[in-house]
ROLUM-522714 format. One record per residue (C-alpha): chain; x, y, z; residue in three letters. Coordinates in Angstrom, 1 decimal, always signed. Example, Ala and Ser with C-alpha at 12.3 -4.5 7.8 and 13.67 -1.06 7.14 Angstrom:
% ROLUM-522714
<node><mol>A</mol><u>+12.3</u><v>-4.5</v><w>+7.8</w><type>ala</type></node>
<node><mol>A</mol><u>+13.7</u><v>-1.1</v><w>+7.1</w><type>ser</type></node>
This chain:
% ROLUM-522714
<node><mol>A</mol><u>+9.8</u><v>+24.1</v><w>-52.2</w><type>unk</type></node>
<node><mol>A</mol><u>+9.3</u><v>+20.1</v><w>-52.9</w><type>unk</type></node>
<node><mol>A</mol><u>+12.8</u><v>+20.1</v><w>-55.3</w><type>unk</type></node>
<node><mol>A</mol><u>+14.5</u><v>+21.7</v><w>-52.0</w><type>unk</type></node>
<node><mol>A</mol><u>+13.6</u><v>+18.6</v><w>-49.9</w><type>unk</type></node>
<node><mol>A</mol><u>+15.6</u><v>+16.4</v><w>-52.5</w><type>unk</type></node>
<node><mol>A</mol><u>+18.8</u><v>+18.7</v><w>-52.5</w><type>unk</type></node>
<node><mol>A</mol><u>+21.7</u><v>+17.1</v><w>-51.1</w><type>unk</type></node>
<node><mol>A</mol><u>+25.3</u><v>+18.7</v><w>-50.7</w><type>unk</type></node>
<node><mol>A</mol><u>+28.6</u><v>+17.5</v><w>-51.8</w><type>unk</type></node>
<node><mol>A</mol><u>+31.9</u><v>+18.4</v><w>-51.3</w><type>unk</type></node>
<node><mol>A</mol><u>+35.2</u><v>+16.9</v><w>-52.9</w><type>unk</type></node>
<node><mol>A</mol><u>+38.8</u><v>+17.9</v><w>-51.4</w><type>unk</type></node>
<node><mol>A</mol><u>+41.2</u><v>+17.2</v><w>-54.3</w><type>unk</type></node>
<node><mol>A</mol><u>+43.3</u><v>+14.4</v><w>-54.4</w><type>unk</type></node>
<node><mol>A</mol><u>+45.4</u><v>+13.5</v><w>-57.5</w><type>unk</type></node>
<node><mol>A</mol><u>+48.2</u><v>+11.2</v><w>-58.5</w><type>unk</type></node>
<node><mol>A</mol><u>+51.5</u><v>+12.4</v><w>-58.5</w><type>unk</type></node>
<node><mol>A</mol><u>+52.0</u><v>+12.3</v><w>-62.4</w><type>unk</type></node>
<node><mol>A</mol><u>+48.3</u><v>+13.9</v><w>-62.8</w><type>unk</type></node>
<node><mol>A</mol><u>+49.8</u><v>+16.7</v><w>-60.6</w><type>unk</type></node>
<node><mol>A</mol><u>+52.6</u><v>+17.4</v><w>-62.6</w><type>unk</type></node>
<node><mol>A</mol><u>+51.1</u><v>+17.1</v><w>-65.5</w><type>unk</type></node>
<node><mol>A</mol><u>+48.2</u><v>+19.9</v><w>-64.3</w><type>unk</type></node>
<node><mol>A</mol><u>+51.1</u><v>+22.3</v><w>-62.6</w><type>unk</type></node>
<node><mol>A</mol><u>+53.0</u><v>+21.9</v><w>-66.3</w><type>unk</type></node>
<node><mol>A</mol><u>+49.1</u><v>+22.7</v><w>-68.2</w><type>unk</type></node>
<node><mol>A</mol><u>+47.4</u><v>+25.1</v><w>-65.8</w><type>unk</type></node>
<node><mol>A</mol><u>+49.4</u><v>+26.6</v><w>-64.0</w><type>unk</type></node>
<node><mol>A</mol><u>+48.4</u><v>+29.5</v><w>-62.5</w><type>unk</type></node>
<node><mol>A</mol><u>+45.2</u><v>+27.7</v><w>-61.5</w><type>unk</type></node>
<node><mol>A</mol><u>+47.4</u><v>+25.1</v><w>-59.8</w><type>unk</type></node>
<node><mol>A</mol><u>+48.9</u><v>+27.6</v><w>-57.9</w><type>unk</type></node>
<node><mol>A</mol><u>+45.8</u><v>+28.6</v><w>-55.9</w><type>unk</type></node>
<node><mol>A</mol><u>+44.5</u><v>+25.2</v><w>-56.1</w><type>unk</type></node>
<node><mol>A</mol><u>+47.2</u><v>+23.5</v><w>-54.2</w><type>unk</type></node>
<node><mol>A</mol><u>+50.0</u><v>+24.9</v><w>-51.3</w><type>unk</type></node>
<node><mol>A</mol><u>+52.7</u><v>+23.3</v><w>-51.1</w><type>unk</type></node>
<node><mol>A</mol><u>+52.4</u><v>+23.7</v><w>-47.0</w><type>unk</type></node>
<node><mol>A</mol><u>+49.2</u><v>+22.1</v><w>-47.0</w><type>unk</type></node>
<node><mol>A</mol><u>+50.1</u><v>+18.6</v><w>-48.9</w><type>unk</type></node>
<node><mol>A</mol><u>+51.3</u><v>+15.7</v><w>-48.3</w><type>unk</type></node>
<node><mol>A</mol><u>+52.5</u><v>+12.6</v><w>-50.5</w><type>unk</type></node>
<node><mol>A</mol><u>+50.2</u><v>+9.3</v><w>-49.6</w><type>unk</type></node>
<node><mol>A</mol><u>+50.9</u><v>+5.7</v><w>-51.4</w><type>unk</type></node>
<node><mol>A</mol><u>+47.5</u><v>+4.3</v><w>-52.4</w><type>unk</type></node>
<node><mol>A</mol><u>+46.1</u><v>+0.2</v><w>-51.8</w><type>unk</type></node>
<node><mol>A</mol><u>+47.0</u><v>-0.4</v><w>-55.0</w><type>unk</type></node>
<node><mol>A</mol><u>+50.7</u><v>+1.1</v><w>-55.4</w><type>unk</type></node>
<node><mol>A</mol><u>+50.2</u><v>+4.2</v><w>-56.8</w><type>unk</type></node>
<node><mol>A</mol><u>+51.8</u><v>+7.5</v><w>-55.3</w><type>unk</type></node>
<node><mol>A</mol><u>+48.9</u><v>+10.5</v><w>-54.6</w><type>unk</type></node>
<node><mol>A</mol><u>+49.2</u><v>+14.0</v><w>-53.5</w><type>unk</type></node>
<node><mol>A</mol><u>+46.3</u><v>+15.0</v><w>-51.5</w><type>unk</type></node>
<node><mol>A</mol><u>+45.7</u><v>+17.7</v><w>-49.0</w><type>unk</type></node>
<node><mol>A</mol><u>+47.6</u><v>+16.7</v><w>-45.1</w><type>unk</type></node>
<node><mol>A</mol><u>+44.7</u><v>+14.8</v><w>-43.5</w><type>unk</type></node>
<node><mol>A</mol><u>+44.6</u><v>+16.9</v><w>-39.9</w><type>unk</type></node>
<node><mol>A</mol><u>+43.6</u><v>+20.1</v><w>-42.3</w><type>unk</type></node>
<node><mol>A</mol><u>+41.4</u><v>+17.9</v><w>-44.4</w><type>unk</type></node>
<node><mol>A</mol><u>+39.6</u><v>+16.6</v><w>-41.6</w><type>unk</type></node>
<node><mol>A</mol><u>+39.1</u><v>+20.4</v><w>-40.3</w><type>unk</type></node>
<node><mol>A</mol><u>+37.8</u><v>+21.7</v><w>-43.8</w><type>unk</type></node>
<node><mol>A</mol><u>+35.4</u><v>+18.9</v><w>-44.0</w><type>unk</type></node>
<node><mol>A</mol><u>+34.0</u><v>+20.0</v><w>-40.4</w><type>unk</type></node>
<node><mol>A</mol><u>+33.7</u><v>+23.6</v><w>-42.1</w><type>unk</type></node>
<node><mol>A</mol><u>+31.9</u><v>+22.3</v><w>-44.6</w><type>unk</type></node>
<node><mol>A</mol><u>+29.4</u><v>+20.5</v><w>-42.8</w><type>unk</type></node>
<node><mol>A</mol><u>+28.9</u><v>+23.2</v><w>-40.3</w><type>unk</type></node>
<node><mol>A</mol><u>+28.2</u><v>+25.9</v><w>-42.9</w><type>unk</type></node>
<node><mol>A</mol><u>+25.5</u><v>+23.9</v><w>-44.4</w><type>unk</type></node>
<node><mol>A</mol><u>+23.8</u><v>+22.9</v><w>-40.9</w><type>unk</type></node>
<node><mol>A</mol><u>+23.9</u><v>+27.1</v><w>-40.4</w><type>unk</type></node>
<node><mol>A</mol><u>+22.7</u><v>+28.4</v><w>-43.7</w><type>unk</type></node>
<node><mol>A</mol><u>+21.3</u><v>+25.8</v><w>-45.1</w><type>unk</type></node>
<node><mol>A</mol><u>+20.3</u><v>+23.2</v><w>-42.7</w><type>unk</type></node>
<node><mol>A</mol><u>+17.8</u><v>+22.0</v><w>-44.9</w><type>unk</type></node>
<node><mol>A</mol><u>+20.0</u><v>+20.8</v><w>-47.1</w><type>unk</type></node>
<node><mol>A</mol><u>+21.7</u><v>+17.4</v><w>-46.3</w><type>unk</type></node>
<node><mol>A</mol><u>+24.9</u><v>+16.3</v><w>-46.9</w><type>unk</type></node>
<node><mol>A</mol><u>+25.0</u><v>+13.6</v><w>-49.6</w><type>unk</type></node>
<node><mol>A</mol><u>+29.2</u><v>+13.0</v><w>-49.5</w><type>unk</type></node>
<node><mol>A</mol><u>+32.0</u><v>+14.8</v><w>-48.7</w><type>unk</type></node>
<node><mol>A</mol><u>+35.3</u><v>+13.5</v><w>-49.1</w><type>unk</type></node>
């Protein structure tokens, strides 16, 4: 099991800018539509000016506790590398 010891995890919780949104809703949207909840957003300006929709950062913060304690129970093995 040496290529298990280099595994690492990683997790990503969407975060787009507002036009990329739009323009993903307009292209795919049924996908969109489980993708993203309306409920669970919120609008953040970046540093550098630019307007983001990402998911609200109390639920954000929960999901990336989730996500770290499923992989410490079934595969604890298995470091995280980044979630974010």
């Amino acid at each position: 099991m040496p290529e298990a010891l280099n595994a690492r995890g990683e997790a990503i919780l969407r975060k787009f800018s507002k036009a990329l949104a739009i323009d993903f809703f307009h292209t795919h949207p049924r996908a969109e539509a489980l993708l993203w909840v309306q409920e669970l957003q919120e609008d953040k300006q970046s540093q550098m000016g630019g307007f983001n929709i990402r998911y609200e950062h109390h639920l954000k913060s929960k999901m990336m506790g989730i996500f770290s304690d499923m992989m410490n129970h079934e595969i604890s093995w298995c470091k995280i590398r980044y979630i974010f």
